[in-house]
MOPAC internal coordinates of N, CA, C and O (Angstrom, degrees):
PM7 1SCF
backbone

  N    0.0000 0     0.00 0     0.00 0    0    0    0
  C    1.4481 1     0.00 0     0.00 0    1    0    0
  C    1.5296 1   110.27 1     0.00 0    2    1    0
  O    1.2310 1   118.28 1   134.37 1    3    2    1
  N    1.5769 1   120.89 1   -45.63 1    3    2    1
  C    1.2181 1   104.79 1   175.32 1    5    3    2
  C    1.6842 1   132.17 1   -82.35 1    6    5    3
  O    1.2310 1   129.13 1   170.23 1    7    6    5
  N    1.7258 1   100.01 1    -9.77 1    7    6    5
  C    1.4541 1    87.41 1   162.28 1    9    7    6
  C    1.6886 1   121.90 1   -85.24 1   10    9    7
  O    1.2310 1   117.64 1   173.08 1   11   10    9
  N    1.3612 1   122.10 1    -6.92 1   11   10    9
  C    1.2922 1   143.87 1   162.73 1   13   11   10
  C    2.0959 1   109.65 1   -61.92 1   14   13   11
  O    1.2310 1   129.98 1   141.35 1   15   14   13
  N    1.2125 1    98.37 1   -38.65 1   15   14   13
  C    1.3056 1    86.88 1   169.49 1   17   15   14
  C    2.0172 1   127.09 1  -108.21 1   18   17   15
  O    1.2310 1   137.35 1  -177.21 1   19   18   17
  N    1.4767 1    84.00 1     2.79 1   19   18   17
  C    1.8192 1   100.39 1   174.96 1   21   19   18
  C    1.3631 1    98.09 1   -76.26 1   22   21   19
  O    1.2310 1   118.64 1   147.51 1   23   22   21
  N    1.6720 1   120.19 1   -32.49 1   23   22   21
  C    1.3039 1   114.03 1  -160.33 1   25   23   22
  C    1.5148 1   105.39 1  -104.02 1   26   25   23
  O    1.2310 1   112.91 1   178.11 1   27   26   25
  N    1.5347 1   131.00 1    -1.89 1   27   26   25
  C    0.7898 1   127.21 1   165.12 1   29   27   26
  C    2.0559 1   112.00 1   -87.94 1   30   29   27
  O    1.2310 1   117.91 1   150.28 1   31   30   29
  N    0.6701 1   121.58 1   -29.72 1   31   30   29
  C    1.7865 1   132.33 1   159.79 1   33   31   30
  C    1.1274 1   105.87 1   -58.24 1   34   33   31
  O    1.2310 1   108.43 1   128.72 1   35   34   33
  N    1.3533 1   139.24 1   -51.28 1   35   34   33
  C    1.5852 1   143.28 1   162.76 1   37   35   34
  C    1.6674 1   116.73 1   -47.89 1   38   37   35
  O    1.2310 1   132.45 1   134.82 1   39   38   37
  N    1.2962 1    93.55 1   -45.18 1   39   38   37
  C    1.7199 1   101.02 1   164.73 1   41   39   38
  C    1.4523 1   127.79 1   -51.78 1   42   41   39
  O    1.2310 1   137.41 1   141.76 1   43   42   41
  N    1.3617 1    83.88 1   -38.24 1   43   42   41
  C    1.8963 1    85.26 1  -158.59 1   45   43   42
  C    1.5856 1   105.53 1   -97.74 1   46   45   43
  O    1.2310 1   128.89 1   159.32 1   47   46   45
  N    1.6744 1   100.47 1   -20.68 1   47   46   45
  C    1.5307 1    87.38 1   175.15 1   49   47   46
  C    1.6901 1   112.24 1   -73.88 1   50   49   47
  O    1.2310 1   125.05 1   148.92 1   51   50   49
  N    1.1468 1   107.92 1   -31.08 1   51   50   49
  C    1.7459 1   108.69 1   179.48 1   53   51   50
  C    1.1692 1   115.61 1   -70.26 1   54   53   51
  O    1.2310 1   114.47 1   166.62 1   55   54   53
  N    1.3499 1   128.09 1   -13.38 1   55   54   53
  C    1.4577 1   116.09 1  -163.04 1   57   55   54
  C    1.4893 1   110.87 1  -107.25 1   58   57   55
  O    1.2310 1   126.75 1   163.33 1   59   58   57
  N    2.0272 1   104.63 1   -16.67 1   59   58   57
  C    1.5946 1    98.76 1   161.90 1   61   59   58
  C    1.6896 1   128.77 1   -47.68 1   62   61   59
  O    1.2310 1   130.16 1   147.52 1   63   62   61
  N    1.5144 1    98.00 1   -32.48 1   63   62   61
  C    1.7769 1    96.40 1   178.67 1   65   63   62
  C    1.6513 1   103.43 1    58.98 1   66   65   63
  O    1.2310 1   127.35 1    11.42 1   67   66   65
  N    1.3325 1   103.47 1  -168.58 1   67   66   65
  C    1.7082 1   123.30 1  -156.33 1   69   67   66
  C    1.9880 1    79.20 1   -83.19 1   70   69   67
  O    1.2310 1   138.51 1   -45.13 1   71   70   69
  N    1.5663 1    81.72 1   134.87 1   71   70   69
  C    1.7703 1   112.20 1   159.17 1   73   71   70
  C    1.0480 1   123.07 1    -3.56 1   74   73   71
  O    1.2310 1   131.39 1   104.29 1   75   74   73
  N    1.5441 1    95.62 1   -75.71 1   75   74   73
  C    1.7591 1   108.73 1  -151.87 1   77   75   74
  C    2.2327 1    80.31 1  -157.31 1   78   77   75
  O    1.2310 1   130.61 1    -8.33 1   79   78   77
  N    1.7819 1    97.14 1   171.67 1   79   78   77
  C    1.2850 1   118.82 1  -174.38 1   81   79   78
  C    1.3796 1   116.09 1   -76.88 1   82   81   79
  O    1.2310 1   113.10 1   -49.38 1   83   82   81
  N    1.1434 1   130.64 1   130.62 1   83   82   81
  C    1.7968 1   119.64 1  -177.62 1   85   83   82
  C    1.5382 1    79.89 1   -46.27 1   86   85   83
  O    1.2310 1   144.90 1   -16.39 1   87   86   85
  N    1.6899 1    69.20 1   163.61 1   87   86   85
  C    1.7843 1   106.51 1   152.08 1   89   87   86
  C    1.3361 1   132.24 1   -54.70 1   90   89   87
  O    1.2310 1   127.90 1   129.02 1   91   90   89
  N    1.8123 1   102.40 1   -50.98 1   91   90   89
  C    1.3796 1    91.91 1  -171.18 1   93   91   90
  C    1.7837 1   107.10 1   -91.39 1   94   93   91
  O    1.2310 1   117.25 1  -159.01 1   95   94   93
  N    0.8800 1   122.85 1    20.99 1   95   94   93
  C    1.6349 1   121.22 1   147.03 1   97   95   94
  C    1.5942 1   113.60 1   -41.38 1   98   97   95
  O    1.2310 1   125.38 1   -46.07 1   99   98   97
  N    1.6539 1   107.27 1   133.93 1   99   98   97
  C    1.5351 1    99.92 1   174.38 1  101   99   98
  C    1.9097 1    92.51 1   -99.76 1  102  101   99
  O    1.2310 1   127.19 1     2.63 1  103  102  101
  N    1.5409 1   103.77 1  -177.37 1  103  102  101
  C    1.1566 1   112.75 1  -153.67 1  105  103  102
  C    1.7789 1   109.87 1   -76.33 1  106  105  103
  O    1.2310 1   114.20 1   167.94 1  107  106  105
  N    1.6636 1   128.59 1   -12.06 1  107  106  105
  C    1.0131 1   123.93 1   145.68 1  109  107  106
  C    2.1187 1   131.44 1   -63.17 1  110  109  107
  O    1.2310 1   131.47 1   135.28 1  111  110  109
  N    1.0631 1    95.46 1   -44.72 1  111  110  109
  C    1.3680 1   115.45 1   162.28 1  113  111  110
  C    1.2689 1   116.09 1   -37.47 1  114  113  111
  O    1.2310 1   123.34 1   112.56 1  115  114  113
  N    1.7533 1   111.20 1   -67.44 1  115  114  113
  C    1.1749 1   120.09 1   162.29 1  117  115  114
  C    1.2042 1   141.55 1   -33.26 1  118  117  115
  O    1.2310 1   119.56 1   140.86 1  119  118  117
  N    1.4028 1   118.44 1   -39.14 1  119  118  117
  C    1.4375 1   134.95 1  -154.01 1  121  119  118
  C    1.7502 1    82.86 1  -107.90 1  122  121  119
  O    1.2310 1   108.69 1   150.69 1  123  122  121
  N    1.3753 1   138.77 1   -29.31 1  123  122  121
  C    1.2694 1   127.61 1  -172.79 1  125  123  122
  C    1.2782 1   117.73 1   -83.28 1  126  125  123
  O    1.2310 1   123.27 1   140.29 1  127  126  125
  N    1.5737 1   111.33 1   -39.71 1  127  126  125
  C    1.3414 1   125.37 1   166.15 1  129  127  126
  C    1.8987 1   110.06 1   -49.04 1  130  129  127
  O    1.2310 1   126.39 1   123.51 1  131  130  129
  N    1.1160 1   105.32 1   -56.49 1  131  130  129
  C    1.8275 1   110.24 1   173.06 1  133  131  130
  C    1.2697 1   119.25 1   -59.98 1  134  133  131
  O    1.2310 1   122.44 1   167.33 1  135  134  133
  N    1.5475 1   112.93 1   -12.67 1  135  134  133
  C    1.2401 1   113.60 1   166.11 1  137  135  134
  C    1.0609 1   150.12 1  -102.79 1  138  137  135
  O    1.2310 1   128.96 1   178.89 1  139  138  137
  N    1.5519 1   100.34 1    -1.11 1  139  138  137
  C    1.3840 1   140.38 1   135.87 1  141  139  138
  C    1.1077 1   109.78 1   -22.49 1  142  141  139
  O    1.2310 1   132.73 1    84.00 1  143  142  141
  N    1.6315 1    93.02 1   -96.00 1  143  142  141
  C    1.6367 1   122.48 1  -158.42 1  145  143  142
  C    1.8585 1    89.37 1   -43.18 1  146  145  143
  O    1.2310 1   110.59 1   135.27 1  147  146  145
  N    1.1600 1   135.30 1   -44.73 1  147  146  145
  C    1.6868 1   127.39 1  -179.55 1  149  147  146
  C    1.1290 1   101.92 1   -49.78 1  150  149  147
  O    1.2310 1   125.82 1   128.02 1  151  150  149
  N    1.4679 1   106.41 1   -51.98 1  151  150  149
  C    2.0950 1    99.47 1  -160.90 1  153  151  150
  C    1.4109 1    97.32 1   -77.96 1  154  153  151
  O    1.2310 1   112.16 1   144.07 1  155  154  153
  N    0.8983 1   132.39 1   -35.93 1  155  154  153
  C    1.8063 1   127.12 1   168.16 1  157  155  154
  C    1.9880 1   106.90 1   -34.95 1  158  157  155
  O    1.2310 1   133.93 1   130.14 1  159  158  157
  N    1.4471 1    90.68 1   -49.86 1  159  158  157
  C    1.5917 1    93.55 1  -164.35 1  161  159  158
  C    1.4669 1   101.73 1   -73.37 1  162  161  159
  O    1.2310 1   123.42 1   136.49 1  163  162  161
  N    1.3758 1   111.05 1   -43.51 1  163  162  161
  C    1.3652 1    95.44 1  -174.96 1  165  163  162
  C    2.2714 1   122.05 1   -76.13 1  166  165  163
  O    1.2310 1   137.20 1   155.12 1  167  166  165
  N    1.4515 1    84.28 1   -24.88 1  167  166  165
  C    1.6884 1    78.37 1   160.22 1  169  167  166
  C    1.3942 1   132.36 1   -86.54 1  170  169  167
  O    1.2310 1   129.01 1   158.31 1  171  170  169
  N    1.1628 1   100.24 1   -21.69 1  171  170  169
  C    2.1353 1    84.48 1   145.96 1  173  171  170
  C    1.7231 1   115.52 1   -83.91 1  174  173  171
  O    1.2310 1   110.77 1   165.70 1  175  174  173
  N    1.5509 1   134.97 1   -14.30 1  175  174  173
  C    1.2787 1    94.74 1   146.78 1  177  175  174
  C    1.4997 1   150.11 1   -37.85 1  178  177  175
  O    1.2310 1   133.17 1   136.57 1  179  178  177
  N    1.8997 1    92.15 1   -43.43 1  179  178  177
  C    1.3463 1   109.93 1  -165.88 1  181  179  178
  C    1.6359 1    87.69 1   -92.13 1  182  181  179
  O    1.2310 1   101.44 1   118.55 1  183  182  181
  N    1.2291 1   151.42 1   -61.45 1  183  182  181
  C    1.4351 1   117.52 1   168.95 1  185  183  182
  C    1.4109 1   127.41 1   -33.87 1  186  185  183
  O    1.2310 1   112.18 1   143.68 1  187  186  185
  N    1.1290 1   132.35 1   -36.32 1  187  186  185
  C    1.2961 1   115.14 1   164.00 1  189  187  186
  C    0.9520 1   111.06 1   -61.67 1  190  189  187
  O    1.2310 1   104.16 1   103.44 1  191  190  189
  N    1.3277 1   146.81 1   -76.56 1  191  190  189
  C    1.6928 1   141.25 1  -155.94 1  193  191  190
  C    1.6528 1   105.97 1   -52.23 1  194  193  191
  O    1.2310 1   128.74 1   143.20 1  195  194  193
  N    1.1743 1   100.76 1   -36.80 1  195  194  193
  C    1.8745 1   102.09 1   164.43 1  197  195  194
  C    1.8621 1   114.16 1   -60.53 1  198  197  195
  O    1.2310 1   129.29 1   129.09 1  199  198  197
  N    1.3261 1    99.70 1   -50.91 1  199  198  197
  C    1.7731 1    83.48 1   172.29 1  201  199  198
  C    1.0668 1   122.38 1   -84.92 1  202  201  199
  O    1.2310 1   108.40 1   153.13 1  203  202  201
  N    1.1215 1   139.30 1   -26.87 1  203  202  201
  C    1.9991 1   144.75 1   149.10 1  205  203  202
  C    1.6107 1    87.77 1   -40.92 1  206  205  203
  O    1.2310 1   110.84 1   118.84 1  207  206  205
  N    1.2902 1   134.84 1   -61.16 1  207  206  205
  C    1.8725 1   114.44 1  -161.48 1  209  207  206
  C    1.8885 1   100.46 1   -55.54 1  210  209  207
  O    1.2310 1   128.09 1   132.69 1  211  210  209
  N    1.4576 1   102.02 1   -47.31 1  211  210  209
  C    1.6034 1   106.13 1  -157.33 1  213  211  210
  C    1.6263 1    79.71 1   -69.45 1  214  213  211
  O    1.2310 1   114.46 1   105.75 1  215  214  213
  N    1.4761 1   128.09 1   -74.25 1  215  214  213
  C    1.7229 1    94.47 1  -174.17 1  217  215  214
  C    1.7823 1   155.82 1   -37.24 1  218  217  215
  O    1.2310 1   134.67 1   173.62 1  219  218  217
  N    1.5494 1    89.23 1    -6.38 1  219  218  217
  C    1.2127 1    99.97 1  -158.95 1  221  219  218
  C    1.8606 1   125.20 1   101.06 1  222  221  219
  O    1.2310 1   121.48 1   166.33 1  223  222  221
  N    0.8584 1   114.78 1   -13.67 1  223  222  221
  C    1.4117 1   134.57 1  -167.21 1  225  223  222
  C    1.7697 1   103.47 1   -54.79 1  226  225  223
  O    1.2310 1   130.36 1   103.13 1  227  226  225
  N    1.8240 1    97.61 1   -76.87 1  227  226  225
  C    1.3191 1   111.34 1   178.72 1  229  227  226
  C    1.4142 1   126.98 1   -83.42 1  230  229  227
  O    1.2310 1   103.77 1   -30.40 1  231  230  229
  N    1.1168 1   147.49 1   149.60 1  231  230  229
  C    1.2875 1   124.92 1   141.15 1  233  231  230
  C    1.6361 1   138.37 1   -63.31 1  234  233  231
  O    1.2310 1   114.79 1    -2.49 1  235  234  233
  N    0.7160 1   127.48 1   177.51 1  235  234  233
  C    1.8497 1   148.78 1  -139.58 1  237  235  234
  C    1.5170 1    89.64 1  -100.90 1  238  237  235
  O    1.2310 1   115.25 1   155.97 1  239  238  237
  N    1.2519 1   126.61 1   -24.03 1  239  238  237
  C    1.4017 1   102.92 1   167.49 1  241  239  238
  C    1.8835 1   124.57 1  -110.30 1  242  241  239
  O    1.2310 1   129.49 1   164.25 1  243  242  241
  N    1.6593 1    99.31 1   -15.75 1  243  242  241
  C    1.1519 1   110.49 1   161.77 1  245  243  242
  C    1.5874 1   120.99 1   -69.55 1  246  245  243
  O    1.2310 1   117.74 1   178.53 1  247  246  245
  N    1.0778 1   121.91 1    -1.47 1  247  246  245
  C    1.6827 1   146.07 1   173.60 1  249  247  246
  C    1.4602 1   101.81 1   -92.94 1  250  249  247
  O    1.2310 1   111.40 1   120.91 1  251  250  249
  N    1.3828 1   133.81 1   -59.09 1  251  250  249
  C    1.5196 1   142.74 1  -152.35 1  253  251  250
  C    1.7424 1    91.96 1   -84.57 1  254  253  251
  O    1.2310 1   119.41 1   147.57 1  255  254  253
  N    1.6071 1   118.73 1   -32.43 1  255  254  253
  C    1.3402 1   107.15 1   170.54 1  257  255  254
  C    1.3467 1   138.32 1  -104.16 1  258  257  255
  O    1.2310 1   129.79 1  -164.59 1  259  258  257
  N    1.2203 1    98.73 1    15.41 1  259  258  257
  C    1.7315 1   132.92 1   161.93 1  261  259  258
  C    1.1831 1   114.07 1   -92.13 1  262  261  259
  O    1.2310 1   110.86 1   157.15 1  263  262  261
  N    1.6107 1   134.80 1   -22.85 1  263  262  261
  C    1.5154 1   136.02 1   173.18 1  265  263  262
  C    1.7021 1    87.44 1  -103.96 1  266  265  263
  O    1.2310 1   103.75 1   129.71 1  267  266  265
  N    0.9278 1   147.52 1   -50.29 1  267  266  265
  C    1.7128 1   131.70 1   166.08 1  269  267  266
  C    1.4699 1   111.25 1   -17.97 1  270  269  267
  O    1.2310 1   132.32 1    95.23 1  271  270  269
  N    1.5902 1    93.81 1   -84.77 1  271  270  269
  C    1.4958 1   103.47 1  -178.83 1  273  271  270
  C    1.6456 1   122.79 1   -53.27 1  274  273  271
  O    1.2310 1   116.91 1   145.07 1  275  274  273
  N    1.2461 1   123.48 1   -34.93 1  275  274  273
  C    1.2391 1   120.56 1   155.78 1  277  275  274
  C    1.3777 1   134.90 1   -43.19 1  278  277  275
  O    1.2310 1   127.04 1   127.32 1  279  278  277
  N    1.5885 1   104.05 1   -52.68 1  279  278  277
  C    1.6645 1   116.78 1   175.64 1  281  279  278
  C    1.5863 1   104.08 1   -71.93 1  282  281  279
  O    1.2310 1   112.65 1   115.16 1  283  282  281
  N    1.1472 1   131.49 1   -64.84 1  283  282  281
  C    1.9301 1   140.97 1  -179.15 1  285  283  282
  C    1.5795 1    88.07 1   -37.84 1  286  285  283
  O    1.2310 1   114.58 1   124.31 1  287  286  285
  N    1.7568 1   127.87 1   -55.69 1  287  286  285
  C    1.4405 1   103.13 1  -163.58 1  289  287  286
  C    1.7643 1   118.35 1   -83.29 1  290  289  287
  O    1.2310 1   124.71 1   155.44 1  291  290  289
  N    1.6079 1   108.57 1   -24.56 1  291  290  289
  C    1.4022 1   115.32 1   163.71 1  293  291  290
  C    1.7815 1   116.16 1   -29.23 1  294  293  291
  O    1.2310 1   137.46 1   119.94 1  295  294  293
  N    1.4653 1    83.77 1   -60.06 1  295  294  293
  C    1.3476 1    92.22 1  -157.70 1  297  295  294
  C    1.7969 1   111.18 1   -82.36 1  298  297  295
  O    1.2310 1   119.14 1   166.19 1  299  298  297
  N    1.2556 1   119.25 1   -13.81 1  299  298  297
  C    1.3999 1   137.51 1   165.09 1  301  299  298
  C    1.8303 1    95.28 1   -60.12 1  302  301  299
  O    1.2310 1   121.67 1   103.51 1  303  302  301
  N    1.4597 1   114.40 1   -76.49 1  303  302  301
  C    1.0950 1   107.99 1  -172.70 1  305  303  302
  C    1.6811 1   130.32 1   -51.07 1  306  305  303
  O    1.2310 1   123.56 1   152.50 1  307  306  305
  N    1.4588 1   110.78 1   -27.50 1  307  306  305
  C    1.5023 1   137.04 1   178.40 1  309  307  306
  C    1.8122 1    99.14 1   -67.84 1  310  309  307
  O    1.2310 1   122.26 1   145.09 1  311  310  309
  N    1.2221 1   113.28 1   -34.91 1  311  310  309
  C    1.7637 1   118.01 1  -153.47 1  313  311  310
  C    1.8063 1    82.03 1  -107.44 1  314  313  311
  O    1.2310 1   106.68 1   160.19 1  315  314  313
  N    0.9538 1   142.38 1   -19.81 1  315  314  313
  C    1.2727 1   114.17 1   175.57 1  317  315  314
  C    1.5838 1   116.54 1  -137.01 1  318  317  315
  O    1.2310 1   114.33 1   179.26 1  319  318  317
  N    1.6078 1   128.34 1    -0.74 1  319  318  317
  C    1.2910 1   112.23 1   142.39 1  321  319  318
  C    2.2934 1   105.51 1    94.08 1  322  321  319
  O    1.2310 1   135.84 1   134.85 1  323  322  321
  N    1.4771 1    86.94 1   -45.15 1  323  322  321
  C    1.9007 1    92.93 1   178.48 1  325  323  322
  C    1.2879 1    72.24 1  -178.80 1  326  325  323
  O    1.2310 1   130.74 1   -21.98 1  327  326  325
  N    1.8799 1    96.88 1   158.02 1  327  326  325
  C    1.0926 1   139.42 1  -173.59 1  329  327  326
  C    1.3408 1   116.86 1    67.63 1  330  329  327
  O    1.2310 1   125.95 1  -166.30 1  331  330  329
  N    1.6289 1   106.17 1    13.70 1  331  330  329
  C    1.9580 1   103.88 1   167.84 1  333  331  330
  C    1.2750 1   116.26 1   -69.95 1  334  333  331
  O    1.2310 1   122.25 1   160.94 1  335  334  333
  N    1.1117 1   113.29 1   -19.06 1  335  334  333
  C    1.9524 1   108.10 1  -163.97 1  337  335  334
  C    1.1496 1   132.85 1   -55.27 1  338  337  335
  O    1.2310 1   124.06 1   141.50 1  339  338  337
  N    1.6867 1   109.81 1   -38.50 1  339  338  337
  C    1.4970 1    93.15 1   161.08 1  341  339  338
  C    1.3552 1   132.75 1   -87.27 1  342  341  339
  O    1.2310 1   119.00 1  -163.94 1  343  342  341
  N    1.4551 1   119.52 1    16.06 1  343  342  341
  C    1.3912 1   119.91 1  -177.44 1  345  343  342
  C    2.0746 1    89.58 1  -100.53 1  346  345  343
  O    1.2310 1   131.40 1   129.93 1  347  346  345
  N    0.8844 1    95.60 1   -50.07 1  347  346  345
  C    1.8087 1    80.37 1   173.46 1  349  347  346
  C    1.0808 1   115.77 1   -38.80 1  350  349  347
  O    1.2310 1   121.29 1   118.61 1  351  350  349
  N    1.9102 1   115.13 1   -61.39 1  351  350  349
  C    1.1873 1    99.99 1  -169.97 1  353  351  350
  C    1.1800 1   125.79 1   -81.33 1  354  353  351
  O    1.2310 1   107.88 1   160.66 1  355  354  353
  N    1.2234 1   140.23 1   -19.34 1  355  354  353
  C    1.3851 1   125.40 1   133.88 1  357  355  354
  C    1.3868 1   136.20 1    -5.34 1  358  357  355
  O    1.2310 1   125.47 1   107.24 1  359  358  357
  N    1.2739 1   107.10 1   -72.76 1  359  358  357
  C    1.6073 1   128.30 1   147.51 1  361  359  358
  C    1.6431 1    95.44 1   -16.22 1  362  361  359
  O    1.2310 1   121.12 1    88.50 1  363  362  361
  N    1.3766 1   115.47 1   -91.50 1  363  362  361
  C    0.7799 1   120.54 1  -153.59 1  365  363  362
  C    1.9467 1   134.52 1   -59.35 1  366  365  363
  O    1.2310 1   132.52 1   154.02 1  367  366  365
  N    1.5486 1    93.43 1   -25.98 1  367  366  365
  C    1.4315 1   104.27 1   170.12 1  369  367  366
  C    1.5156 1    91.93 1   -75.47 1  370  369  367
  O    1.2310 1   114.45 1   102.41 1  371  370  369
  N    1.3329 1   128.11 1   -77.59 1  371  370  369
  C    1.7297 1   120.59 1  -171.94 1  373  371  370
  C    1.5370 1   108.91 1   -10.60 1  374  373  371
  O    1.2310 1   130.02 1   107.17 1  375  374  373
  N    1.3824 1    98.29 1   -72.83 1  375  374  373
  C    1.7085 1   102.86 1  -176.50 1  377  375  374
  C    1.5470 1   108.64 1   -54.70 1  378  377  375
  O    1.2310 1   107.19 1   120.54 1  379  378  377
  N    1.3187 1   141.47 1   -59.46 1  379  378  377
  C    0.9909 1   106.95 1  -155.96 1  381  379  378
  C    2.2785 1   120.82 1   -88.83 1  382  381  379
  O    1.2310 1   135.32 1   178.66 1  383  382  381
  N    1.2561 1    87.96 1    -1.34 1  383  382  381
  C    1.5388 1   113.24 1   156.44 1  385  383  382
  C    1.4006 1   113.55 1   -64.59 1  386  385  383
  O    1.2310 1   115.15 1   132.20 1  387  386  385
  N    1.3109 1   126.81 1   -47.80 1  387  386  385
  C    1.3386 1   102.16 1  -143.68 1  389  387  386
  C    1.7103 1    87.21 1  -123.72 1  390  389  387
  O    1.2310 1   116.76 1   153.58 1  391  390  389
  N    1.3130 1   123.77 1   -26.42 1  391  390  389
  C    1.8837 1   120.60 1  -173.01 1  393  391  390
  C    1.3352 1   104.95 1   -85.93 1  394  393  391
  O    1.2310 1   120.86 1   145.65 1  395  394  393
  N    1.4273 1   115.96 1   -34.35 1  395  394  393
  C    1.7489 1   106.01 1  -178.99 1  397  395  394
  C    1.6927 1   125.14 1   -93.30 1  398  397  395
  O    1.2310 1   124.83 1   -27.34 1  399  398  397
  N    1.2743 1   108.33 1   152.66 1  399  398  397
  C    1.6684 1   109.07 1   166.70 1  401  399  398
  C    1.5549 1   122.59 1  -104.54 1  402  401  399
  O    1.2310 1   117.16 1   -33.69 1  403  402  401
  N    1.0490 1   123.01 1   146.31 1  403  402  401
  C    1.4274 1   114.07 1  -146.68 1  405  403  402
  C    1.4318 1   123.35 1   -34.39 1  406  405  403
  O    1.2310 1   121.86 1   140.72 1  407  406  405
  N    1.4590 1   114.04 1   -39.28 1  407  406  405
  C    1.3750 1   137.59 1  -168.78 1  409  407  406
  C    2.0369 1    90.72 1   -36.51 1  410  409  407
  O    1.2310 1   133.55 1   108.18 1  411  410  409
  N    1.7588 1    91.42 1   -71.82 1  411  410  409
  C    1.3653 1   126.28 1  -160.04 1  413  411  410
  C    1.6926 1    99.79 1   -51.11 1  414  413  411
  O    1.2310 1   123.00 1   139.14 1  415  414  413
  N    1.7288 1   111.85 1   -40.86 1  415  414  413
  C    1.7943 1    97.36 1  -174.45 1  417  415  414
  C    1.1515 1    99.04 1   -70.60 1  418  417  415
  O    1.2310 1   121.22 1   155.54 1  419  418  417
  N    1.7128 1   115.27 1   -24.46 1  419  418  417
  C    2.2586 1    89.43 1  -174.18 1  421  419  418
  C    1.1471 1   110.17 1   -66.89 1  422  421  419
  O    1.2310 1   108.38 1   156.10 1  423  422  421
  N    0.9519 1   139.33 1   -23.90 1  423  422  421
  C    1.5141 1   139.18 1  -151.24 1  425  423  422
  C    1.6058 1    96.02 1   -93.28 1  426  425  423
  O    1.2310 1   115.51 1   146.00 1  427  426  425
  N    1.4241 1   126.14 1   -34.00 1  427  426  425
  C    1.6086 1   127.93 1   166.19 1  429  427  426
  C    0.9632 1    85.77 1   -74.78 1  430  429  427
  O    1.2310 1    97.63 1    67.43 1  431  430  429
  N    1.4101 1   157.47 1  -112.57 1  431  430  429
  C    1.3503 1   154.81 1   -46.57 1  433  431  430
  C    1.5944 1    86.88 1   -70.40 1  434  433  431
  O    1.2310 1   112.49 1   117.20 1  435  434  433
  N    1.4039 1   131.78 1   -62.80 1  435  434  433
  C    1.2005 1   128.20 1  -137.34 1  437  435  434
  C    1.4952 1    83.50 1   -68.88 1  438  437  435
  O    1.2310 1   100.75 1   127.36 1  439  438  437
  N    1.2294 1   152.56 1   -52.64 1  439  438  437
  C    1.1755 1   147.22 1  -138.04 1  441  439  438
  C    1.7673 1   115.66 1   -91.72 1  442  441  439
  O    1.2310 1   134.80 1   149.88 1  443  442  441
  N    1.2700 1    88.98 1   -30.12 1  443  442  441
  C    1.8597 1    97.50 1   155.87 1  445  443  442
  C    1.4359 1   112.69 1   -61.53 1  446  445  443
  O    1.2310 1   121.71 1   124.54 1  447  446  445
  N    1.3720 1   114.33 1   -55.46 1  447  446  445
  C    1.4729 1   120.16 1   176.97 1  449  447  446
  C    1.4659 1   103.40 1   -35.48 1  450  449  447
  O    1.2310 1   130.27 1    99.81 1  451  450  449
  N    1.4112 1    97.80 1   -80.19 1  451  450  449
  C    2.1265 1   101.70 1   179.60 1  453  451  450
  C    1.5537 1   102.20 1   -36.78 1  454  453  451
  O    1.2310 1   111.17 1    69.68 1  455  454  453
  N    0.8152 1   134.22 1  -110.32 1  455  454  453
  C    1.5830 1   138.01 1   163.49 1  457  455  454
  C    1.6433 1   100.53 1    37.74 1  458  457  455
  O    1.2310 1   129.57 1    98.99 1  459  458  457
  N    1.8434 1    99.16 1   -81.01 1  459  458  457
  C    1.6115 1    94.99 1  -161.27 1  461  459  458
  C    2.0109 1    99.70 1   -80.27 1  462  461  459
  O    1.2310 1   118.78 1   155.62 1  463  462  461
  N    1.1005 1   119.92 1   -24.38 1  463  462  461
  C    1.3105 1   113.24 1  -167.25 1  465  463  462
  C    2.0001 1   101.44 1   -68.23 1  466  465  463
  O    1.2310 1   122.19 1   145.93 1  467  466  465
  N    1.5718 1   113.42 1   -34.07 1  467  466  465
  C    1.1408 1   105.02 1   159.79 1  469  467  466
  C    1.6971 1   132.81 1   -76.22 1  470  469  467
  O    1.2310 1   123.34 1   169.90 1  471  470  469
  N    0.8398 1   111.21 1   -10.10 1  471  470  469
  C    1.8450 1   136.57 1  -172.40 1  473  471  470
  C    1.4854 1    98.28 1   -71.81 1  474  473  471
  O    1.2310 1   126.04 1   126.34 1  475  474  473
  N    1.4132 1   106.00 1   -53.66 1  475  474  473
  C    1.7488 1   132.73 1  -174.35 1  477  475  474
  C    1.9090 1   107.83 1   -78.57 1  478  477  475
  O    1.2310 1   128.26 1  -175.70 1  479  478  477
  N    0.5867 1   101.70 1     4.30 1  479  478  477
  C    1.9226 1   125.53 1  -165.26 1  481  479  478
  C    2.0134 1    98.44 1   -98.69 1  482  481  479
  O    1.2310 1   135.11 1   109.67 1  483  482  481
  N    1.3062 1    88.38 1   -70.33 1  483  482  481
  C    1.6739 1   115.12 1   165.71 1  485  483  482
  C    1.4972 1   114.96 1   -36.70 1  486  485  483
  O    1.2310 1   124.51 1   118.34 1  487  486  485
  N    1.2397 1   108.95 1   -61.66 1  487  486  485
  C    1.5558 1   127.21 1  -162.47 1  489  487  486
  C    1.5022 1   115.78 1   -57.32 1  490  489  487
  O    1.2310 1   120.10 1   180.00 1  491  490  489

């Protein structure tokens, strides 16, 4: 468990990356780069719930609706470029309301946080 959670803290600090978008980004650039940094956040959600399932952590369906919501918002954000945000986060309260049991949201919480605090970054 604690090298399961050393390596999840190791995760998350590397995967924030740089702040914000250079400057000299033009305004498509811009908006792709920020949309990154989301799909970054949300695929280490869904890597975590994948290594919590293989540890034992999560269950098998709180995993199957953590790669749902991952893939439905990928491809939301990929298919429309701006104006995804509130359908993610939507996405994202549903899922973590309704697939996890308490155990399972602490262990997201921090990573939802990243998620919407970058989501809200975008907006």
């Amino acid at each position: 468990m604690k090298k399961f959670i050393s390596g999840i803290v190791v995760a998350l600090v590397t995967s924030t990356g740089c702040a914000s978008a250079p400057a000299s980004l033009g305004p498509a650039a811009h908006a792709a780069f920020n949309n990154t940094r989301v799909i970054r956040s949300l695929t280490l959600l869904r890597n975590t719930a994948e290594a919590a399932e293989v540890e034992g952590i999560f269950s098998r369906n709180a995993t199957r609706c953590t790669v749902q919501f991952h893939e439905s918002s990928v491809k939301i954000i990929d298919a429309t470029m701006s104006g995804w945000q509130k359908a993610v986060l939507v996405g994202l309260d549903e899922a973590f309301k309704n697939c996890y049991v308490d155990r399972e949201r602490t262990l997201l919480a921090p990573y939802v946080t990243l998620a919407r605090v970058l989501i809200s970054e975008v907006q």
